[in-house]
N, C-alpha and C positions, 0 to 999 in steps of 0.2 A: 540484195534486192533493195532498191530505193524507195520510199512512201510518196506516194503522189499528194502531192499538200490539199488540204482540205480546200484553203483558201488562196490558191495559187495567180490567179486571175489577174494580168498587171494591172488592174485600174483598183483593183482593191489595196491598197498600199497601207501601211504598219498595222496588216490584222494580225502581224506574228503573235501576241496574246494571246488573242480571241484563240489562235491554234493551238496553243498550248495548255489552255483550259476547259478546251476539247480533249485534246489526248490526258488533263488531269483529271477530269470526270470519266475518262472510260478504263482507266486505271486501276477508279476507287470502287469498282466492281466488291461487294462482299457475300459471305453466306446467308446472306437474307435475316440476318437475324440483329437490330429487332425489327420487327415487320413496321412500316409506316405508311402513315398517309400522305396527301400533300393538296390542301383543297385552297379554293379563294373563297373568301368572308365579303362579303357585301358590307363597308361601311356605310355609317350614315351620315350622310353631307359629304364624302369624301370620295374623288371620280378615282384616286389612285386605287383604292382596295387598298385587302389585305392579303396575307398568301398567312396560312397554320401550317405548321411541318407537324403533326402527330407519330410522335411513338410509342408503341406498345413496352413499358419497362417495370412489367409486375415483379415485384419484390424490390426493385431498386429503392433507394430513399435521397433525399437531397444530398446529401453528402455522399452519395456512390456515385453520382452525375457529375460531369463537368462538359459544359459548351465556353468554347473558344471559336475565336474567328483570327482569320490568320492569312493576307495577301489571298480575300477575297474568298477564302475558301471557311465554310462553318463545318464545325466538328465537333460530334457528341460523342463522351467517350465515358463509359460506365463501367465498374470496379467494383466484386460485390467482395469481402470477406467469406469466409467458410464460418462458419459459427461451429468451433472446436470443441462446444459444451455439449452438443445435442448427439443422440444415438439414434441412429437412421432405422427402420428396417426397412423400409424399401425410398428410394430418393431417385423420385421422378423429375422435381424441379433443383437445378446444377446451378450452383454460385457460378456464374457467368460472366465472361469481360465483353464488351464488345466496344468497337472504333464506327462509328457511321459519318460520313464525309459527303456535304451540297456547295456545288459551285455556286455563290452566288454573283450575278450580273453585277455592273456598275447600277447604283441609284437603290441597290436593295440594303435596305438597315436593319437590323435585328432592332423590332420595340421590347418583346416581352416573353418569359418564359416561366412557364409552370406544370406543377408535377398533382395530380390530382389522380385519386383512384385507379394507380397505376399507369396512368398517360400521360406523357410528358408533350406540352404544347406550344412549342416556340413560335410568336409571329411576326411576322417579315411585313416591312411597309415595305411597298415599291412608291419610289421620290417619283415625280415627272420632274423632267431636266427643262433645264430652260432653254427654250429657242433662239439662237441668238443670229443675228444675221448682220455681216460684219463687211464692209465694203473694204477692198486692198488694192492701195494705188499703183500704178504701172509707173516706175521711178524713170529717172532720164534715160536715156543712150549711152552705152561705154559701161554703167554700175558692173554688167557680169561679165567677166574677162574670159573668150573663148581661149581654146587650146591650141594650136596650130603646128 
């Protein structure tokens, strides 16, 4: 059975990306853990905003975190140790790994991230691109050689 392309439409021409990180964000489906948020921040003086990604990573510590960015795609991936000293009797909260994966757009830049009171808060500017508007001349007669 074949996939009908998301963006198939001949007048849309080189979105094959944009389809592809379609299908890499629906991939990166996970077991919801750790739970996030993902709000916009009203700067001040600034028409771009901001975007926070919040996650919930109680018991993580700054060195059980790592965020990477990588061909557009951010990834937080956290690593706890087992602490091999302690005698459990009952162990409700599990040393736990987990990978969480945000496609993000062209123009989005990671500013800043911080671990506070168990919430980990990465924020994303979104750039405004520039407008550019570019005039293209129609060259002589004969330049494009048909096929015959």
């Amino acid at each position: 059975m074949t996939r009908m392309a998301t963006l198939s439409n001949p007048l849309l021409l080189g979105f094959e990306e944009i389809e592809r990180l379609i299908d890499r964000a629906a991939k990166g489906g996970s077991d919801g853990y750790p739970p996030y948020n993902i709000e916009r921040i009203a700067a001040d003086g600034e028409e771009a905003g901001l975007l926070r990604i919040t996650l919930a990573v109680a018991g993580f510590t700054r060195d059980d975190l790592e965020i990477t960015i990588e061909d557009k795609q951010l990834t937080i991936r956290g690593k706890q140790q087992d602490d091999k000293t302690r005698e459990y009797l009952y162990r409700g909260i599990a040393a736990r790994q987990f990978s969480r994966t945000f496609v993000l757009a062209d123009g989005i830049e990671v500013k800043s991230a911080d671990l506070a009171n168990g919430l980990l808060a990465i924020d994303l500017q979104r750039l405004e691109p520039e407008r550019l508007v570019r005039r293209i001349e129609i060259g002589p007669p004969g330049r494009i050689k048909t096929r015959t």
